[in-house]
C-alpha angles and dihedrals in degrees: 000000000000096000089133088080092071095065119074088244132083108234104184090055088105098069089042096065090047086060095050087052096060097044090050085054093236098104128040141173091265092067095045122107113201116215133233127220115269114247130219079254091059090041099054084066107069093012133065119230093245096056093050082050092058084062101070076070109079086202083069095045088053090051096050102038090050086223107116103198091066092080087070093063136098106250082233099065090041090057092045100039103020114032101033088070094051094050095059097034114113098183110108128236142200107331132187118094098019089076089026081066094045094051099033110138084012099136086198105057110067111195120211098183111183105195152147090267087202091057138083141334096018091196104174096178088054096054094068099072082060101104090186112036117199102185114188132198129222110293106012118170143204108276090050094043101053093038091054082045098050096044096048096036086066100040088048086054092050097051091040115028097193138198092219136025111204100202109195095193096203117193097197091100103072119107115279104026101143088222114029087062095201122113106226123149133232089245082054095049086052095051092054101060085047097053083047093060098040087054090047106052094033074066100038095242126158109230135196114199113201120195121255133191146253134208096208105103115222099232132205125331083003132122113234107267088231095061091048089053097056107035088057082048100049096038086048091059113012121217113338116213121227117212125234101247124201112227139309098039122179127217138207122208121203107189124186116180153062095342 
């Protein structure tokens, strides 16, 4: 419906860099796992009844969605045209306080959360399950970044030796993201993924590293900046093996990105 332009960011950025990734030969068919549309049944995990109720309201759906116009639709034309495609997407979105609420008072998970501390959302509630709070100011560039990353990647590692490291690579925080409000180059971006898989391997840590967002549009002519971010990380190592773990296992998440 193209309603999805009227958000800051670019919602169909996910199939373009599918579409990098083939043309760069590092991605086929083959490897692609199509999704299926979520059911009640899915959404009951992670959703309470009541809030799957508000959306039969297309005034909640515009709230939620950010996205205004949406209060002037028929709900069901926002359940056919709005929220299906949500409900099938697989590409990730601003993260931060969302997860911080699901695991608040989990002993197992240690959250390492690195953020523009004056930007949305703000949730204070939700900054008490970090256990390692990296909180940047306006403007902030690479040297002082990577140095903060590096620092408090390796003390988070000695106070919580973990099974798993869930690494949310965000990319809101390149120069010139209209939200994200820090100033860190592409090269920096780079050399931080770099400096994430060292540490973990150095310590012999599984990682799983999810894909994250930027608000800086790719432009004409140019490739979006996301693509570029995860084909140089995956051709620079490879695939990476997680391990089978017996219970409990205990996680550590590394988030950088909007808080």
């Amino acid at each position: 419906m193209g309603l999805e332009k009227l958000h800051p960011f670019d919602a169909g950025k996910w199939g373009k860099v599918i579409s990098f990734l083939k043309e760069e030969k590092l991605l086929s068919d083959g490897m692609l796992v199509e999704a299926r549309e979520a059911s009640e049944e899915d959404l009951l995990v992670v959703h309470t009844r009541r809030y799957l109720n508000e959306l039969k309201w297309s005034f909640a759906v515009a709230t939620i969605t950010e996205i205004p116009p949406v209060i002037f639709l028929p709900n069901f034309l926002v359940q056919r045209k709005v929220l299906k495609p949500l409900r099938i997407q697989t590409g990730g979105t601003i993260m931060g306080n969302g997860h911080e609420r699901d695991f608040m008072g989990d002993q197992r998970v240690y959250i390492m959360d690195v953020y523009n501390r004056h930007i949305y959302p703000g949730d204070r509630f939700a900054k008490q399950a970090i256990r390692r709070k990296v909180e940047l100011e306006w403007g902030t560039e690479d040297d002082e970044y990577l140095d903060k990353v590096e620092r408090n990647l390796k003390r988070a590692l000695q106070e919580h030796p973990p099974d798993i490291m869930v690494y949310n690579a965000g990319t809101d925080i390149l120069e010139g993201d209209r939200l994200g409000g820090l100033s860190i180059s592409p090269q920096g971006i780079v050399k931080r993924d770099e400096l994430v898989f060292r540490v973990a391997r150095r310590c012999q840590v599984p990682i799983l590293m999810v894909t994250s967002e930027t608000g800086v549009p790719a432009g004409r002519g140019r490739q979006p900046w996301n693509a570029v971010h995860y084909s140089r990380t995956a051709h620079y190592y490879g695939n990476t093996n997680l391990i089978a773990q017996t219970q409990p296992v205990y996680f550590l998440c590394v988030i950088f990105t909007i808080f």
